[in-house]
Structures are given as structure tokens and as C-alpha cells.
N, C-alpha and C positions, 0 to 999 in steps of 0.2 A: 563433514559431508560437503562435496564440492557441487553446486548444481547451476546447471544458467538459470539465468534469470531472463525469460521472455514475456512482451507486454501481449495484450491482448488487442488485438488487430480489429474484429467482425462490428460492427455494430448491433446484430445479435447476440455474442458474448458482452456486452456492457449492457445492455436493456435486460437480458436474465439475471448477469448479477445483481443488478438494482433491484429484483425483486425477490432476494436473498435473502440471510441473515447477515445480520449486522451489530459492529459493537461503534459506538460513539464515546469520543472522550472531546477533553478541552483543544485540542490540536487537528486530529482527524476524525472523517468516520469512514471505517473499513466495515466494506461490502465482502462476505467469502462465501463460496458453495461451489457442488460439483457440476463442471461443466462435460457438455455431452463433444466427442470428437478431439479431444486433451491429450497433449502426451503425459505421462505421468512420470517421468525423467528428468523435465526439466520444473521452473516455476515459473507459475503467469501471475503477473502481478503489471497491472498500471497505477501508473500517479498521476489524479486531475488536479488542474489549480485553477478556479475559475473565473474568468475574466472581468466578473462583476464584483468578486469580493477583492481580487489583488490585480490593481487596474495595471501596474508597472509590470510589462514582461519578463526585465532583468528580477524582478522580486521574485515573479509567476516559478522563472528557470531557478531560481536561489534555490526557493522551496523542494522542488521536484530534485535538485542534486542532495541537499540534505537526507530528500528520503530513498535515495536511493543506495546513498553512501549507507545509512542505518539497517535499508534492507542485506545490504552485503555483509555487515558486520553481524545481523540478526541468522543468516544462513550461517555465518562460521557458528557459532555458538548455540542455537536454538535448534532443533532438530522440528522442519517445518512440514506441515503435512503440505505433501505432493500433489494429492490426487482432488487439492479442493485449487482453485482459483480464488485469487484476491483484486480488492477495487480499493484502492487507496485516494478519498476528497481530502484535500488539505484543507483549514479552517487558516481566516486571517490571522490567529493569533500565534499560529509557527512562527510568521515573522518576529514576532515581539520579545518571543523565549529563548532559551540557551540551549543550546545543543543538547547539551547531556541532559536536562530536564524532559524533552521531548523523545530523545532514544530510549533513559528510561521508561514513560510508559506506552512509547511502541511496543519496544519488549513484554512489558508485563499484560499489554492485551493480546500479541500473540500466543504468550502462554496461557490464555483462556481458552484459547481457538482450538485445540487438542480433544 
């Protein structure tokens, strides 16, 4: 399943997701629910990385490419529901992990999200 990937622009769409459902792990905590006015064709998904937990910008961008790279390889393989919208906070500890550590359990909490 090929779909784009688009972030979420409004600053209305990120105050409703915040007050969403939510899963938390050691790496992130993903915000998801249905948003009003969505296409349901593509995927909305942002990544925060916040400037008081990871003060170095090059670290901030490191992080945010990891998850984006993960979320690409998470749409080939995981059949992702459409019609919810996702919030992606990064946690300082992505910097410190291994890639594949981290894409594992992305994976495995989007497959709670179903």
C-alpha cells in the first residue's frame, strides 16, 4: 500500500490531538485520533522534537529523519489506519538507541493502534 505521507499544518489539528489517545514507550509518545476536515487517502502524521529536551538542532533533525525514515518503511509493511491522524514527540533517549531497537517498537505500538 503506497500512501503520502502529510504533516499536519493547523495549530488546531495539534491542540485536538493532544487531547487524544495516546500510547507512551521508552522512545516516544504517539498522540492518534480522528480529525475533522482529513483526506483519508493520504497519512497525517508529524514529528516534534523539543527544544528543551534536545538542545542541538543537528541531534533535533537526526531524530525527526530516523522517524520518518521508520514511518516509510512502517507504511510498506504495516497496513496503517487512514482515517485516524498521528502526533509523533520524540523522547531524549532515541538519541542514545540503535536504530533497529527503536523501529522495533514503533512497529509494535502501531500495531496496537488497529
Amino acid at each position: 500500500m503506497k500512501s503520502k505521507i502529510v504533516a499536519l499544518s493547523k495549530k488546531e489539528d495539534f491542540k485536538s490531538l493532544l487531547k487524544k489517545k495516546k500510547i507512551t514507550n521508552k522512545y516516544v509518545t504517539l498522540f492518534f485520533g480522528v480529525l475533522k476536515d482529513k483526506n483519508n487517502k493520504k497519512l497525517n502524521i508529524s514529528f516534534l522534537t523539543k527544544k528543551k529536551q534536545i538542545k542541538n538542532a543537528v541531534k533535533r533533525n537526526k531524530v525527526k529523519r530516523r522517524l520518518r525514515n521508520i514511518m516509510n518503511d512502517l507504511v510498506k509493511k504495516i497496513s496503517i489506519n487512514l482515517h485516524l491522524s498521528y502526533l509523533v514527540i520524540a523522547k531524549t533517549t532515541m538519541l542514545n538507541n540503535e536504530y533497529q531497537v527503536i523501529k522495533e517498537t514503533l512497529f509494535q505500538d502501531f500495531k496496537k493502534i488497529k
